[in-house]
C-alpha positions, 0 to 999 in steps of 0.5 A: 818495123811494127809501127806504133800509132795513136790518135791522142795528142798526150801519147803522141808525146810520148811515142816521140820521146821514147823513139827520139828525145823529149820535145815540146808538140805544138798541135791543134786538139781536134778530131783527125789527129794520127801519128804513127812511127815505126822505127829499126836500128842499122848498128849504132845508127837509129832509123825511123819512119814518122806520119802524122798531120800538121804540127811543131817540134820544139827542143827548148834549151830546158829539154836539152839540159835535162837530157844527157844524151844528145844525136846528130839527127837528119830529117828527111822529108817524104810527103808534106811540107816542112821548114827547121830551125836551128844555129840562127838559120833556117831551112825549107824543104819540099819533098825529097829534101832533108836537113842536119839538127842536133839535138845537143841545141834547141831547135823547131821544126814546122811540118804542115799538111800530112807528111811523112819524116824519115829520121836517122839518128847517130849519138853525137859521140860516134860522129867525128866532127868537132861542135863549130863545125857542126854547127855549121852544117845544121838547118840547111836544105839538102836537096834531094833531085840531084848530084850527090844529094839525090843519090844520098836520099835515095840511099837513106830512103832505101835504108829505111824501107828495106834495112840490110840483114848484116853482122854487127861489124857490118852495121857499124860499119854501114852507120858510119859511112853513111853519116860521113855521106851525108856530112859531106852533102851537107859540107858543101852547102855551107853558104847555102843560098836562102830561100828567095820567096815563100811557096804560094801555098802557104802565103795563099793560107796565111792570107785567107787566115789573116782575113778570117781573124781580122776581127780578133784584137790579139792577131798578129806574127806569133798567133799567125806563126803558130796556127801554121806550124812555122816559126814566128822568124820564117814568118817575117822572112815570107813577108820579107819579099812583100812591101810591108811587114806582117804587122803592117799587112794586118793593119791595112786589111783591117783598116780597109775595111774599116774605111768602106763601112764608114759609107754607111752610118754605123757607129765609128766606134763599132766600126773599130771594135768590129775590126779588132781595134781595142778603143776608139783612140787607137782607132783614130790614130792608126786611121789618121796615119793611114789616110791623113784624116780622122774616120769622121773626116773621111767619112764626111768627106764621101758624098751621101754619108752621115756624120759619125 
């Protein structure tokens, strides 16, 4: 397998396309941008390796109706980290795990840092199981480091690096097996149970980003969502295991470090707008709910300050 590889965003797009399906690409234009697929086919079955570096896939309900052609898809994940989503749930995964998506539905996936995907690709035609069922199968974190999981990640990863010479009736064959192991793994997590705290790396990351964009008025759970290439959904869902939501966690950084500049004798207003508050008035409010008094209060309050 040749890889095909790029370090333009625009024929980056297209590289995927051709090799999978028309997807929205959420990436940062910035020097360092690589991707590289290389990809083979084992009967009806499509086999790829893809590299590249932090990033979001999205299928939109527009791009499927436009597509007549539709896959029962499986990523899995060699080096990174990713999350995908897909029929209201999400997945996780960390190296060696993979996942089941359709692409005949929306779906995103999130893939932070540089990561390798292995995708394998059956038209949905060719898989013998009917749409509710299937669709309880989609965005669950098949785990890779044990039972039966880990001997059907080693099979596909083997698949991918050293793809069998076999007839055409072998091929198919093979193709089909391994879609029934791999729906089987999948079957017996049907009530998966969900992640119950976010990987400290990425919480470390949101923090200092959070703390780096204080002063943007425009910060908040989409913007914070989409700089780290996971849905705005598995954001709230991170902050789920803290005691305020990310709304809140943005509202008492800022408001922190409203209250200490207020000991010494800047303008308030200035305070506010250095903060990432629009106006004085929206300022006054969230301070008043906070501290149970007005910055001016507070700031009089505080032994050896000015007045406003």
């Amino acid at each position: 397998m040749d890889p095909t590889t790029t370090d333009r965003l625009d024929a980056w797009r297209d590289i995927i396309r051709e090799n999978f399906v028309a997807l929205d690409i959420h990436a940062h234009r910035r020097e360092g941008f690589a991707g590289s697929v290389r990809s083979t086919e084992v009967g009806h079955l499509k086999v790829a390796s893809v590299e590249s570096v932090a990033q979001g896939f999205s299928r939109t309900p527009g791009l499927v109706r436009r597509d007549d052609d539709a896959y029962l898809q499986v990523g899995l994940l060699v080096k990174g980290a990713a999350q995908v989503v897909q029929d209201r749930r999400e997945a996780v995964l960390r190296p060696g795990d993979f996942a089941v998506y359709e692409t005949g539905r929306p779906f995103f996936w999130g893939l932070q840092g540089t990561w390798e995907l292995l995708v394998f690709a059956w038209p949905r035609r060719s898989i013998a199981l009917d749409a509710a069922t299937s669709q309880q199968l989609t965005a669950r974190a098949l785990r890779g480091n044990s039972g039966l999981g880990a001997l059907v990640g080693r099979l596909l990863r083997d698949l991918c690096a050293t793809p069998p010479d076999l007839s055409n009736t072998g091929s198919v064959r093979l193709a089909d097996e391994v879609a029934e192991l791999v729906t089987t793994v999948a079957g017996e997590q049907v009530r998966p149970a969900e992640p119950t705290r976010a990987t400290d790396a990425l919480l470390r990351r949101i923090d200092a980003y959070i703390v780096e964009n204080l002063a943007d008025p425009d910060l908040g759970p989409a913007g914070i969502a989409a700089a780290h290439f996971i849905s705005p959904r598995h954001l709230h869902r991170l902050f789920a295991h803290r005691d305020n939501t990310v709304a809140q966690h943005v509202q008492r950084m800022r408001l922190d470090r409203c209250r200490r500049e207020l000991l010494d004798n800047a303008s308030i207003t200035d305070i506010a707008y250095r903060w990432g508050y629009p106006d004085l008035a929206t300022f006054s409010r969230a301070f008043r709910a906070a501290y149970r008094m007005s910055p001016s209060e507070w700031r009089a309050s505080r032994p050896g300050t000015g007045g406003s």
